[in-house]
C-alpha positions in Angstrom: -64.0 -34.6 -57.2 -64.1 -37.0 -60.1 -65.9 -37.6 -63.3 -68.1 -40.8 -63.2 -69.3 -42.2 -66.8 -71.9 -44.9 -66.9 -73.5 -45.8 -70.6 -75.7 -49.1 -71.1 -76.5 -50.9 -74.8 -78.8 -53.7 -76.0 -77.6 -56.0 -78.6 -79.4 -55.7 -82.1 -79.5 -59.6 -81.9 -77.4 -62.4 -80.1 -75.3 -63.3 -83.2 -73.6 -59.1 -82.2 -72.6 -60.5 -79.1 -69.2 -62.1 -80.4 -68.2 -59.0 -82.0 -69.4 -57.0 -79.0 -67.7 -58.7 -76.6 -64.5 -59.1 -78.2 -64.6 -54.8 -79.2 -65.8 -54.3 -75.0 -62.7 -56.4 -74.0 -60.5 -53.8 -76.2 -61.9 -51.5 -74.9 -62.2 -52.2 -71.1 -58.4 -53.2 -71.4 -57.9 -49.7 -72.8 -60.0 -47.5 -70.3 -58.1 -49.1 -67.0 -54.5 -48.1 -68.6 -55.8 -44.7 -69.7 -53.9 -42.0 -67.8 -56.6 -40.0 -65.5 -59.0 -43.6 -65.5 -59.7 -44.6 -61.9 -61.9 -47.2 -62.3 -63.3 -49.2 -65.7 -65.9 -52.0 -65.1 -68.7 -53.8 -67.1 -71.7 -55.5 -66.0 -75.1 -56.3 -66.4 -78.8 -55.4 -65.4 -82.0 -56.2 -66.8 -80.9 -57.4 -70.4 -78.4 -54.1 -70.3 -75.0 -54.0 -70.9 -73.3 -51.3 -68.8 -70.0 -49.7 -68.6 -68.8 -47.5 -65.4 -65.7 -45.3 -65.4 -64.3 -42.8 -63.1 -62.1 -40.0 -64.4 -59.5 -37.8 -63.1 -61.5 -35.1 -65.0 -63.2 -34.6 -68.5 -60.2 -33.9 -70.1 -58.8 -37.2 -69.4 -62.1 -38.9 -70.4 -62.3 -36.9 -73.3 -58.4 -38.1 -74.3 -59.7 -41.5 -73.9 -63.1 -41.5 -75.7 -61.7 -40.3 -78.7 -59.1 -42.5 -79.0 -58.2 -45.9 -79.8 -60.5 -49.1 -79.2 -63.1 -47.2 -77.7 -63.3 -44.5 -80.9 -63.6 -47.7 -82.8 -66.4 -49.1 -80.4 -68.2 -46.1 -80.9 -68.2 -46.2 -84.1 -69.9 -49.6 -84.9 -72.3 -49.2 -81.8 -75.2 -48.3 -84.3 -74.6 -51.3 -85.8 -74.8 -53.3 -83.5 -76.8 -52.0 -80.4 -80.2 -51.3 -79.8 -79.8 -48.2 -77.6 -76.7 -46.5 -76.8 -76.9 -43.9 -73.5 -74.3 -42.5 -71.3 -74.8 -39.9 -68.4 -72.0 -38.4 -66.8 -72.3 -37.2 -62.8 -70.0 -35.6 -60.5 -68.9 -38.4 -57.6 -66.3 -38.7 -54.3 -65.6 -41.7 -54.8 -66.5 -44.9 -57.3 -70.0 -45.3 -57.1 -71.2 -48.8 -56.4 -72.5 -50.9 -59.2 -76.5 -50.2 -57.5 -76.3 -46.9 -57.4 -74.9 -45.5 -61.1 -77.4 -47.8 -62.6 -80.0 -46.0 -60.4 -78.5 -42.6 -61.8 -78.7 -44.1 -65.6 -81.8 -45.3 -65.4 -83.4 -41.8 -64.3 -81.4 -40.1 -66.6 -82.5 -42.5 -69.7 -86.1 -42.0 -68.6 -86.3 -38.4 -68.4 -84.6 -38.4 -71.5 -87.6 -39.8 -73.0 -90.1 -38.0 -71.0 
C-alpha cells in the first residue's frame, strides 16, 4: 500500500508564474530523487496547477516535505498562490492523472461545504 499526495494552486497573477515555475522545477527535480518517492508529476486542469506523488509511506513524504526545495516552496506559496490544497489517500498503485484530480476535487469541496 502506498501513500498518494495530490495538492493544486492558482497563481495570485501571471507575473507569479516565472517564480512558480522555476520553485515547481526544484522541486519536482527533488520529489523524484527522494528516497521512498514512487512517482512525482505536475499537470494541469481547469486553471489548476497540480502536483501527484506516491510515497513508500508517510514517513518518507514527511522526510521530503520538510526539507529542501519543497520546504522552500511551501513557504512562499502564500505569496504567490491563490489556493493551496493537498489530500492524501491510500492507493495500489499510481493513480491516473483523471482519477486523483477526481479525489481532489471532492476533497476541496467538502472542505468548503
Amino acid at each position: 500500500m502506498f501513500l498518494a499526495a495530490i495538492g493544486g494552486l492558482e497563481l495570485k497573477n501571471w507575473i507569479m508564474a516565472p517564480e512558480f515555475f522555476w520553485r515547481a522545477g526544484r522541486v519536482l527535480r527533488q520529489a523524484r530523487t527522494a528516497p521512498g518517492c514512487h512517482h512525482a508529476s505536475v499537470f494541469q486542469r481547469d486553471g489548476v496547477l497540480l502536483s501527484l506523488s506516491v510515497w513508500e509511506n508517510a514517513q518518507a513524504m514527511r522526510r521530503y516535505a520538510t526539507s529542501g526545495p519543497n520546504r522552500a516552496v511551501v513557504a512562499a506559496a502564500p505569496r504567490l498562490a491563490v489556493t493551496h490544497h493537498f489530500h492524501h489517500f491510500p492507493c495500489e498503485d499510481v493513480p491516473t492523472r483523471e482519477n486523483a484530480y477526481a479525489r481532489w476535487q471532492l476533497e476541496r469541496f467538502a472542505t468548503y461545504a
